[in-house]
PyMOL Python script that loads the backbone (N, CA, C, O; Angstrom):
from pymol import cmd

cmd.read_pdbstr("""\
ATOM      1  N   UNK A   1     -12.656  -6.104 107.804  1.00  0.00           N
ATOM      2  CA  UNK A   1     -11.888  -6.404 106.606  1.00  0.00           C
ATOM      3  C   UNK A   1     -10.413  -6.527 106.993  1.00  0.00           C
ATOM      4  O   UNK A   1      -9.829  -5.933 107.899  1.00  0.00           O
ATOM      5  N   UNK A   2      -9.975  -7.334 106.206  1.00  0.00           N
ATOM      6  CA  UNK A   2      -8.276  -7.869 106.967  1.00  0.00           C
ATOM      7  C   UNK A   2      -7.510  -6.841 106.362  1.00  0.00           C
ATOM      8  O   UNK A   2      -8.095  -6.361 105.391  1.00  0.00           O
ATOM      9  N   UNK A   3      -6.385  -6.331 106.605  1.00  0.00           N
ATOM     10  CA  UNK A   3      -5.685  -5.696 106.259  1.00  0.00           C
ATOM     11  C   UNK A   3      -4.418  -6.059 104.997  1.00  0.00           C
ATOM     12  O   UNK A   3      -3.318  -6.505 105.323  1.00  0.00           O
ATOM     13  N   UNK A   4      -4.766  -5.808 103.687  1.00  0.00           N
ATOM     14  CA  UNK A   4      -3.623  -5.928 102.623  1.00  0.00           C
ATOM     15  C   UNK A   4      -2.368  -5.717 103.100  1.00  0.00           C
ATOM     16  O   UNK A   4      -2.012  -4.795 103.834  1.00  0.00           O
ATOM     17  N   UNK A   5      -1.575  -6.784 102.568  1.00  0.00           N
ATOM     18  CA  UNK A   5      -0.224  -6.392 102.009  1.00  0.00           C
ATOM     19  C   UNK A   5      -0.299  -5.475 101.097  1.00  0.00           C
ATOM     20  O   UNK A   5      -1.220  -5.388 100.285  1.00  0.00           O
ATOM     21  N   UNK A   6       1.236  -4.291 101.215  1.00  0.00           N
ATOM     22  CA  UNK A   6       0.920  -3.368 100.176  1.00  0.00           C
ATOM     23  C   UNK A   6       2.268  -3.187  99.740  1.00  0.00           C
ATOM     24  O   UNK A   6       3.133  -3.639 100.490  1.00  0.00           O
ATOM     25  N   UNK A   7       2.756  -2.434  98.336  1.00  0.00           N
ATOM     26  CA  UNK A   7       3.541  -1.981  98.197  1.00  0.00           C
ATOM     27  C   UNK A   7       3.650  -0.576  97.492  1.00  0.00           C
ATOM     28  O   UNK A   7       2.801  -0.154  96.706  1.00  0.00           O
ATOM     29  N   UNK A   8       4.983   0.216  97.923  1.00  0.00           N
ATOM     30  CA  UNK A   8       4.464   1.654  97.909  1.00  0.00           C
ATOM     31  C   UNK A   8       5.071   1.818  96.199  1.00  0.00           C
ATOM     32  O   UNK A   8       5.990   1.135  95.748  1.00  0.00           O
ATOM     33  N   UNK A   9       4.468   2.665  95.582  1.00  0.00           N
ATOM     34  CA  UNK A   9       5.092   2.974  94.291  1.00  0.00           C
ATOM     35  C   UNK A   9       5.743   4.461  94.470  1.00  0.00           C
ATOM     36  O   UNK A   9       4.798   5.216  94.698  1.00  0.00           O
ATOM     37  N   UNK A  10       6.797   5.090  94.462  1.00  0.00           N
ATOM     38  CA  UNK A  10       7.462   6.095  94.505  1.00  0.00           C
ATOM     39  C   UNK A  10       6.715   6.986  92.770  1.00  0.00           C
ATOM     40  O   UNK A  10       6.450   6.640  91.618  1.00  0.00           O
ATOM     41  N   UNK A  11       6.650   8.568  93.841  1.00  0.00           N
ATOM     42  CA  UNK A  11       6.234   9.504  92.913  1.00  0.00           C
ATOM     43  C   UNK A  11       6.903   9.344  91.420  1.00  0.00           C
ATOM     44  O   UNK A  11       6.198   9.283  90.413  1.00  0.00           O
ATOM     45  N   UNK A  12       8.647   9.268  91.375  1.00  0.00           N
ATOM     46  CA  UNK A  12       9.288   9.197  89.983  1.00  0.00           C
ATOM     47  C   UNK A  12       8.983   8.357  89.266  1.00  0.00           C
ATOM     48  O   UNK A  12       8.989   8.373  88.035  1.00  0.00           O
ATOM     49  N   UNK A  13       8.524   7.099  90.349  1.00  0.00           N
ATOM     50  CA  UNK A  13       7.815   5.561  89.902  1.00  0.00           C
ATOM     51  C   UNK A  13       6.700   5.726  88.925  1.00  0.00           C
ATOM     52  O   UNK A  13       6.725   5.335  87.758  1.00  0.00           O
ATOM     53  N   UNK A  14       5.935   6.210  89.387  1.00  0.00           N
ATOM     54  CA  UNK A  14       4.363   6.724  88.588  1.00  0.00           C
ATOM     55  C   UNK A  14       4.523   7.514  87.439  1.00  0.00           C
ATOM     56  O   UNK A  14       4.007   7.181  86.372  1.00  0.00           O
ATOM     57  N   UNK A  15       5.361   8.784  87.598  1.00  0.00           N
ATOM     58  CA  UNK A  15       5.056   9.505  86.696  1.00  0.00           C
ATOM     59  C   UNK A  15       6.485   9.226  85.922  1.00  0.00           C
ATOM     60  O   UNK A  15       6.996  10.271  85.519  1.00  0.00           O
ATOM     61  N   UNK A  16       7.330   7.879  85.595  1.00  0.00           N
ATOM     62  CA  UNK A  16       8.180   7.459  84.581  1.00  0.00           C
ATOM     63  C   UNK A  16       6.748   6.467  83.796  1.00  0.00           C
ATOM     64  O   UNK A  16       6.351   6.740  82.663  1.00  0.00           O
ATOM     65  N   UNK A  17       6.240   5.531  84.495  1.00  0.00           N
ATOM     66  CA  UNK A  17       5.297   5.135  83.711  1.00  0.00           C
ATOM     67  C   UNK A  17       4.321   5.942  83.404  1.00  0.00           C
ATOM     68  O   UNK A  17       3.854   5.567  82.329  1.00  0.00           O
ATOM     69  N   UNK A  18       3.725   6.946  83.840  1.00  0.00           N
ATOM     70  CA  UNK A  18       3.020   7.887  83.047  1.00  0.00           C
ATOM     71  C   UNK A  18       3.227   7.644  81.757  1.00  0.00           C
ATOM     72  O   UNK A  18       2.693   6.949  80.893  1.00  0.00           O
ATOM     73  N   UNK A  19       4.520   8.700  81.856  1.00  0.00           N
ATOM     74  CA  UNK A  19       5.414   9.392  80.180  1.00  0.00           C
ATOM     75  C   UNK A  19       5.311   8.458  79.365  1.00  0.00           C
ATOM     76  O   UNK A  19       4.601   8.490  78.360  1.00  0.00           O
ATOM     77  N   UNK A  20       6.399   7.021  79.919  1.00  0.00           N
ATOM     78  CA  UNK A  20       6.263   5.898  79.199  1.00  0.00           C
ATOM     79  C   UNK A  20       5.208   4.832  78.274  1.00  0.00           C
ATOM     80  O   UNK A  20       5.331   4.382  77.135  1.00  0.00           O
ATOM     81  N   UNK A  21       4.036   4.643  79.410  1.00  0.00           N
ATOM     82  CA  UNK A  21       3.761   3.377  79.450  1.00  0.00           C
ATOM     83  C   UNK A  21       2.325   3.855  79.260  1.00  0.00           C
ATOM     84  O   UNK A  21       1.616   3.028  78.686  1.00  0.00           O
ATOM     85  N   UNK A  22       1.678   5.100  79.638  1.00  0.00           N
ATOM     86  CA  UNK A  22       0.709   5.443  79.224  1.00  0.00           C
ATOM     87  C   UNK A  22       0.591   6.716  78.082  1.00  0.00           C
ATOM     88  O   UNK A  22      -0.380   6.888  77.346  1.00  0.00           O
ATOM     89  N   UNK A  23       1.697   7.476  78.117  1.00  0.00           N
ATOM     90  CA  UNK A  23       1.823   8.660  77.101  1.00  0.00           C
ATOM     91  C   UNK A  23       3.001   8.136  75.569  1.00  0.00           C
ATOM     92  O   UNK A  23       3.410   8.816  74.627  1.00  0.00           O
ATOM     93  N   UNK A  24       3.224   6.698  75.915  1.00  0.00           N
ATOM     94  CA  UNK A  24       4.007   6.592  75.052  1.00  0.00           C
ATOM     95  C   UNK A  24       5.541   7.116  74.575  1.00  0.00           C
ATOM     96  O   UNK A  24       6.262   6.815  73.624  1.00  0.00           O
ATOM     97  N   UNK A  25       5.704   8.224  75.924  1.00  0.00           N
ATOM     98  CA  UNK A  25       6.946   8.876  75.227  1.00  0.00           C
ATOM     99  C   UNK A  25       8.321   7.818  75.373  1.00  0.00           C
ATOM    100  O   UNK A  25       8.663   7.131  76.335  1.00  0.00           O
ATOM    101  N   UNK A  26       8.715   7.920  74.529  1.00  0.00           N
ATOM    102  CA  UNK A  26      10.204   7.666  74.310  1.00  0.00           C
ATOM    103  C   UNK A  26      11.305   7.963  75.223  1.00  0.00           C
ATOM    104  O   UNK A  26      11.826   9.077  75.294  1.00  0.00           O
ATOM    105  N   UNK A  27      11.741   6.693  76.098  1.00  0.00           N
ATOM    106  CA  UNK A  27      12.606   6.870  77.117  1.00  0.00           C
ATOM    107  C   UNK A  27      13.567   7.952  77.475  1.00  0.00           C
ATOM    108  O   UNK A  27      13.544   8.674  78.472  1.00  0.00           O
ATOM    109  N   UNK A  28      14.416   7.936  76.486  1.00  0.00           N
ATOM    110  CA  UNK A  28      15.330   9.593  76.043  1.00  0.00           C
ATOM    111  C   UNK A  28      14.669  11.007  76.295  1.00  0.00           C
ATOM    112  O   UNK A  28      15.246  11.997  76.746  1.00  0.00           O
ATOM    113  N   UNK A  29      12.804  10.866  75.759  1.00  0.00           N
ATOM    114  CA  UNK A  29      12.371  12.449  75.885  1.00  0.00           C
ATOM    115  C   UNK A  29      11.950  12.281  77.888  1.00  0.00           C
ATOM    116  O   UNK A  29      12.294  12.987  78.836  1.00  0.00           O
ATOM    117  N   UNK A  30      11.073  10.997  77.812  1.00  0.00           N
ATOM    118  CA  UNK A  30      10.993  10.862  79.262  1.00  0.00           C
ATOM    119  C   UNK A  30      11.649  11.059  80.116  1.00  0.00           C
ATOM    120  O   UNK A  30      11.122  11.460  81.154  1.00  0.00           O
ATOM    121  N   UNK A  31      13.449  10.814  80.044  1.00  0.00           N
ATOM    122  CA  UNK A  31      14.648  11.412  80.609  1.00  0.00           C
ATOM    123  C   UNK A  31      14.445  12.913  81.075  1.00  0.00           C
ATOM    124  O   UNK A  31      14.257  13.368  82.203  1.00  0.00           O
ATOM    125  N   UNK A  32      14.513  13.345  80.218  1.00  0.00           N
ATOM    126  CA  UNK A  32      15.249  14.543  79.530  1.00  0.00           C
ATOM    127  C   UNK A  32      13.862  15.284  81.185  1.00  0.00           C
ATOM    128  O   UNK A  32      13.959  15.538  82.386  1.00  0.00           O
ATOM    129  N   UNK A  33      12.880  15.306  80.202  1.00  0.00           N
ATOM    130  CA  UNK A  33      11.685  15.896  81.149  1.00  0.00           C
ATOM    131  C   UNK A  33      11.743  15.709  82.811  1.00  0.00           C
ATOM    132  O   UNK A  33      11.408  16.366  83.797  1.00  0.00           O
ATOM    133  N   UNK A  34      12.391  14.372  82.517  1.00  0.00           N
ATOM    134  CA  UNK A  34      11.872  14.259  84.584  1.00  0.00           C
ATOM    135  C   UNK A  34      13.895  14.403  85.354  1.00  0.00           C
ATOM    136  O   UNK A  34      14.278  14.035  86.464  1.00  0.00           O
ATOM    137  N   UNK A  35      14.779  15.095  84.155  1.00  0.00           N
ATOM    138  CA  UNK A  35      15.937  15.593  84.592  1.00  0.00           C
ATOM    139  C   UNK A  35      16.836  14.280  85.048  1.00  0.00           C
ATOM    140  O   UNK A  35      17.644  14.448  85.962  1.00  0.00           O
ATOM    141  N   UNK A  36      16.735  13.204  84.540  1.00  0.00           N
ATOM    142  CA  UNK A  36      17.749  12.157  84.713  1.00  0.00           C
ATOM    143  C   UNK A  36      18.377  11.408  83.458  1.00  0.00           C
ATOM    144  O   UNK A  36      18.242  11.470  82.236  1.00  0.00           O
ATOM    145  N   UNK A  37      18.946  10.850  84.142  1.00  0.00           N
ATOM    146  CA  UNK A  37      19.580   9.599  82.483  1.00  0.00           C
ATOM    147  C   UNK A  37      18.541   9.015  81.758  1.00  0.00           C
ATOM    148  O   UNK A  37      17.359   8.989  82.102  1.00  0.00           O
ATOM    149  N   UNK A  38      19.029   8.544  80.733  1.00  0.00           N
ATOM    150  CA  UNK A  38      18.020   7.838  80.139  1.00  0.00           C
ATOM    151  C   UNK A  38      17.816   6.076  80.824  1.00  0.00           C
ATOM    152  O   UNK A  38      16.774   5.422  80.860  1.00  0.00           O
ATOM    153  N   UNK A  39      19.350   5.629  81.356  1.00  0.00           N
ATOM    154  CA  UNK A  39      19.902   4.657  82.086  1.00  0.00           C
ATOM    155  C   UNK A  39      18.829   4.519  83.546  1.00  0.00           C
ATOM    156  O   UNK A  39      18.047   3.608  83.822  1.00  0.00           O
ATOM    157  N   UNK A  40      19.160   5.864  84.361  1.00  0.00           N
ATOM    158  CA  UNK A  40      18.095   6.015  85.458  1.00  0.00           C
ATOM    159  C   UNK A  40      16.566   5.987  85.335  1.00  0.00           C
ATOM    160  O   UNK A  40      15.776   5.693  86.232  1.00  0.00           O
ATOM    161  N   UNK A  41      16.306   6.314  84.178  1.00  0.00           N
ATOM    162  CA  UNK A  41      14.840   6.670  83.963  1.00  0.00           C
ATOM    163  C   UNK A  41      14.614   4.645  83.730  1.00  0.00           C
ATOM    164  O   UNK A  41      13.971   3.842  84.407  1.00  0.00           O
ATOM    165  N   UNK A  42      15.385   4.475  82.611  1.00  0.00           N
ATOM    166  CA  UNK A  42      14.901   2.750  82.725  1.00  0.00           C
ATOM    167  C   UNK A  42      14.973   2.511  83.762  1.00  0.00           C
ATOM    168  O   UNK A  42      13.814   2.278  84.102  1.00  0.00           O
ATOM    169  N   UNK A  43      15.899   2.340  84.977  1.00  0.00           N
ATOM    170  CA  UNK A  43      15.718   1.527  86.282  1.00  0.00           C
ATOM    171  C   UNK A  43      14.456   1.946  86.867  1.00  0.00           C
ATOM    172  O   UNK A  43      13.897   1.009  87.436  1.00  0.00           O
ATOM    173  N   UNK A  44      13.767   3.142  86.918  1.00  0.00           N
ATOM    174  CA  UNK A  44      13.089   3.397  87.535  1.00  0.00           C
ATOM    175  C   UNK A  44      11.487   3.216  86.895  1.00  0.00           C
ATOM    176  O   UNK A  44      10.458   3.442  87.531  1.00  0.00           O
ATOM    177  N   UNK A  45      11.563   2.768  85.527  1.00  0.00           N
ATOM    178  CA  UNK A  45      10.206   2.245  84.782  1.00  0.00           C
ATOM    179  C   UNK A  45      10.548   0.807  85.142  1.00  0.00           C
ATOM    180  O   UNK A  45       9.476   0.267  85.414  1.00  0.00           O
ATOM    181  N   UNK A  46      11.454   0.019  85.258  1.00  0.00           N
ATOM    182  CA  UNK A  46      11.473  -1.187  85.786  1.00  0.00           C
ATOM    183  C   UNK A  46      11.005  -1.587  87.245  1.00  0.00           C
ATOM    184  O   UNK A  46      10.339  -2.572  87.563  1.00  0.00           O
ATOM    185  N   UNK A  47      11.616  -0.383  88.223  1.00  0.00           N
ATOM    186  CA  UNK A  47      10.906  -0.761  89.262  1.00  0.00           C
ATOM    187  C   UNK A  47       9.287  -0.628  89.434  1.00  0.00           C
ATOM    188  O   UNK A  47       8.609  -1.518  89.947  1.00  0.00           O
ATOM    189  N   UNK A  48       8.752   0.617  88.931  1.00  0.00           N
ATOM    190  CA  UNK A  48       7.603   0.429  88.909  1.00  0.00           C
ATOM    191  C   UNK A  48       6.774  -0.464  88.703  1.00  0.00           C
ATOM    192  O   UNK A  48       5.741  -0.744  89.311  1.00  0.00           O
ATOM    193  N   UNK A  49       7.571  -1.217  87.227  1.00  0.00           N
ATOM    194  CA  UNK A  49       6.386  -2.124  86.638  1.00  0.00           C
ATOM    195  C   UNK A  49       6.594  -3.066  87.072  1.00  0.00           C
ATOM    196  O   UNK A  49       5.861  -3.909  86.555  1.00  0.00           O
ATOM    197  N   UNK A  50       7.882  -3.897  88.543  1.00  0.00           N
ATOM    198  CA  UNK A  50       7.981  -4.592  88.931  1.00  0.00           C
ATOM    199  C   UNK A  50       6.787  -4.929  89.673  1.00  0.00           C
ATOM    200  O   UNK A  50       6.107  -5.947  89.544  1.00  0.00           O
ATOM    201  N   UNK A  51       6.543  -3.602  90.755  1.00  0.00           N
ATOM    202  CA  UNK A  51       5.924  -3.418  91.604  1.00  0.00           C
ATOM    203  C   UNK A  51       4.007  -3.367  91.676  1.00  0.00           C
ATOM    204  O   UNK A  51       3.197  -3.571  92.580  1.00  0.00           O
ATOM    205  N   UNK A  52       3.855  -2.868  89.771  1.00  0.00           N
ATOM    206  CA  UNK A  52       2.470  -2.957  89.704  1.00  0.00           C
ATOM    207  C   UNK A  52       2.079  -4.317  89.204  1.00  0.00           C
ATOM    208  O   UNK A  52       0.952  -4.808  89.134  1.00  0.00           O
ATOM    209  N   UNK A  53       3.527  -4.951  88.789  1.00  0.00           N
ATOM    210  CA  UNK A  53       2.880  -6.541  88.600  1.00  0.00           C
ATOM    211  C   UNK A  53       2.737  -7.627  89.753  1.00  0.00           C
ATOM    212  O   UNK A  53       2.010  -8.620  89.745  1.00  0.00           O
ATOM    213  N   UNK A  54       3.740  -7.132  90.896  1.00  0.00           N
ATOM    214  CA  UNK A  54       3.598  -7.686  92.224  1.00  0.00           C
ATOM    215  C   UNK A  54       2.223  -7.496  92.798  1.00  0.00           C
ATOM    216  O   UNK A  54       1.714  -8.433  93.412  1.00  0.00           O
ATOM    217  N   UNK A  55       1.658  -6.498  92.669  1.00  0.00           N
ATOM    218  CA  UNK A  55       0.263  -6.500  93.314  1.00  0.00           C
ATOM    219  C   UNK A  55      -0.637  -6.658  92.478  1.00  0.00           C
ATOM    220  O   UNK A  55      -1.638  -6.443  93.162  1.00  0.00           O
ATOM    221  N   UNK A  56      -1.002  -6.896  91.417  1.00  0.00           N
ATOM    222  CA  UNK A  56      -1.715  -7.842  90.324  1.00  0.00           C
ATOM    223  C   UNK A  56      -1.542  -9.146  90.554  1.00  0.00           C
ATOM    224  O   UNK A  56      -2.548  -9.842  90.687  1.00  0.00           O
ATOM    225  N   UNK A  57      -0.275  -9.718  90.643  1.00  0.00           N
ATOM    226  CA  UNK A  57      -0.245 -11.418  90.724  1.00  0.00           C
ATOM    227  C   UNK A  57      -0.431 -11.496  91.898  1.00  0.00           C
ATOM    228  O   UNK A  57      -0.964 -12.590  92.083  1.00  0.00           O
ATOM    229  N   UNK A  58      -0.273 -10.815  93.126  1.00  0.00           N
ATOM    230  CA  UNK A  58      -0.206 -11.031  94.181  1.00  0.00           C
ATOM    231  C   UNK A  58      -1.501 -11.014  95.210  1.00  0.00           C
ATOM    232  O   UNK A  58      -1.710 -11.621  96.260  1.00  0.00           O
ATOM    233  N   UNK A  59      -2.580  -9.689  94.166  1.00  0.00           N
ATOM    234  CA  UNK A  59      -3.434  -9.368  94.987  1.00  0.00           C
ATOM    235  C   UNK A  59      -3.475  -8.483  96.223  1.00  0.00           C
ATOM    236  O   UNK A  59      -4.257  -8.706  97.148  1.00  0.00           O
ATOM    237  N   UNK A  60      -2.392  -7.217  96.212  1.00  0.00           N
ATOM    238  CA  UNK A  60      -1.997  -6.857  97.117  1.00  0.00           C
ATOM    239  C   UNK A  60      -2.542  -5.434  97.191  1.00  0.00           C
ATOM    240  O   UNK A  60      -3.106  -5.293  96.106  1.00  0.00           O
ATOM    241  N   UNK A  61      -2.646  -4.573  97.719  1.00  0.00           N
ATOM    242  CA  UNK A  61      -2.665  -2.765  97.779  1.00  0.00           C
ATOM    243  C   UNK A  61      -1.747  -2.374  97.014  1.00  0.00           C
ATOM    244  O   UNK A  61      -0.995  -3.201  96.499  1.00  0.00           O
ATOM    245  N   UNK A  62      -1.664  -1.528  96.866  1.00  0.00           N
ATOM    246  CA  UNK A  62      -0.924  -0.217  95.545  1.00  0.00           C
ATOM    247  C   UNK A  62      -0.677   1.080  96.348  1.00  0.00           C
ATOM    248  O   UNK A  62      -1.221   1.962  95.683  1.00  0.00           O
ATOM    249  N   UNK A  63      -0.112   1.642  97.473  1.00  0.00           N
ATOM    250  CA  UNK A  63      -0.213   2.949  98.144  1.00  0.00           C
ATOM    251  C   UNK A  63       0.467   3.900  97.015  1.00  0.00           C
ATOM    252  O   UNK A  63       1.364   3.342  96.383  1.00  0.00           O
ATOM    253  N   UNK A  64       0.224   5.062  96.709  1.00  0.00           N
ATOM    254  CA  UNK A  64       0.625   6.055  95.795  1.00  0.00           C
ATOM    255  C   UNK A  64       1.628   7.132  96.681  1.00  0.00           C
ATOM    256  O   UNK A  64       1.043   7.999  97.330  1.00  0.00           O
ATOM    257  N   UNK A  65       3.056   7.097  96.719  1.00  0.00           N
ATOM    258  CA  UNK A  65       3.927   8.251  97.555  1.00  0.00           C
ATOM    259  C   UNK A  65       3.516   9.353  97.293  1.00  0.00           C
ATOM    260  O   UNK A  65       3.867   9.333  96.114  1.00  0.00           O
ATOM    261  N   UNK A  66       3.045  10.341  97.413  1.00  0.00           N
ATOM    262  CA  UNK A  66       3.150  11.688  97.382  1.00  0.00           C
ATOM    263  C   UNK A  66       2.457  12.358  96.013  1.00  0.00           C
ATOM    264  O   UNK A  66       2.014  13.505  95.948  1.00  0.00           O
ATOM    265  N   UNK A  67       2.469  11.313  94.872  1.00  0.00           N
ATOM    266  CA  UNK A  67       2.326  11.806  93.182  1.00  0.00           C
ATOM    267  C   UNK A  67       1.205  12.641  93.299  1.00  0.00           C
ATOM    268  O   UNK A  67       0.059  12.641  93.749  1.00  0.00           O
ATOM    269  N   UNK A  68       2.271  13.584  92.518  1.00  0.00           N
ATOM    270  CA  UNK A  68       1.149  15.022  91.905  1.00  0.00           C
ATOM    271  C   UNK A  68       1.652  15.072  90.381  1.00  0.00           C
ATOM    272  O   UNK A  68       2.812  15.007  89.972  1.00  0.00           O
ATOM    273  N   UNK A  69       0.106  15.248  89.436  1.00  0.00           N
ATOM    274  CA  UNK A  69       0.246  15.248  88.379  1.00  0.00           C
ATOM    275  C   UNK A  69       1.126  16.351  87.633  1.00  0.00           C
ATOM    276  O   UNK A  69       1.242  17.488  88.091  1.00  0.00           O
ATOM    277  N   UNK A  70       1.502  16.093  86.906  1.00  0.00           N
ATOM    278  CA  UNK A  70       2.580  17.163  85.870  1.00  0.00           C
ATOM    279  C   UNK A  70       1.881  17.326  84.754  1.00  0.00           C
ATOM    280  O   UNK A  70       1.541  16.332  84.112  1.00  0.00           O
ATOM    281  N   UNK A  71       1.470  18.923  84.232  1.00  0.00           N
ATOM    282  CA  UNK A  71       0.619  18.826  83.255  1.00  0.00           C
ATOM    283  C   UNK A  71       1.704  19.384  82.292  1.00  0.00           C
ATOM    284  O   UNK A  71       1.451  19.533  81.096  1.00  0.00           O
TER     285      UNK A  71
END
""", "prot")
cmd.dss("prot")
cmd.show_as("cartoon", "prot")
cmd.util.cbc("prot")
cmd.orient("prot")
């Protein structure tokens, strides 16, 4: 089997879309929880979802950094 292109999604990466994009929370509480701006927390739901749409259109791997769930 040939080896994928991949791109890595960073732990803050995952678990901003968590909060967001699967828990629905509200950017401001999503902030607040993962201890950054509300400014930082958007850049960093943007990169993610840059990155999970790059390997959807692209067809590529998804490697996961380090993410451990936050209950």
């Amino acid at each position: 089997m040939k080896q994928l292109p991949s791109l890595v999604l960073e732990s803050d990466e995952l678990e901003a879309l968590r909060l967001v994009d699967m828990l629905g929370m509200q950017q401001i509480e999503a902030a607040k929880q993962l201890g950054v701006s509300r400014q930082t927390l958007g850049n960093i739901v943007a990169s993610g979802r840059n990155k999970v749409a790059q390997v959807l259109v692209q067809g590529w791997a998804l490697e996961l950094d380090g993410y451990h769930h936050r209950s």
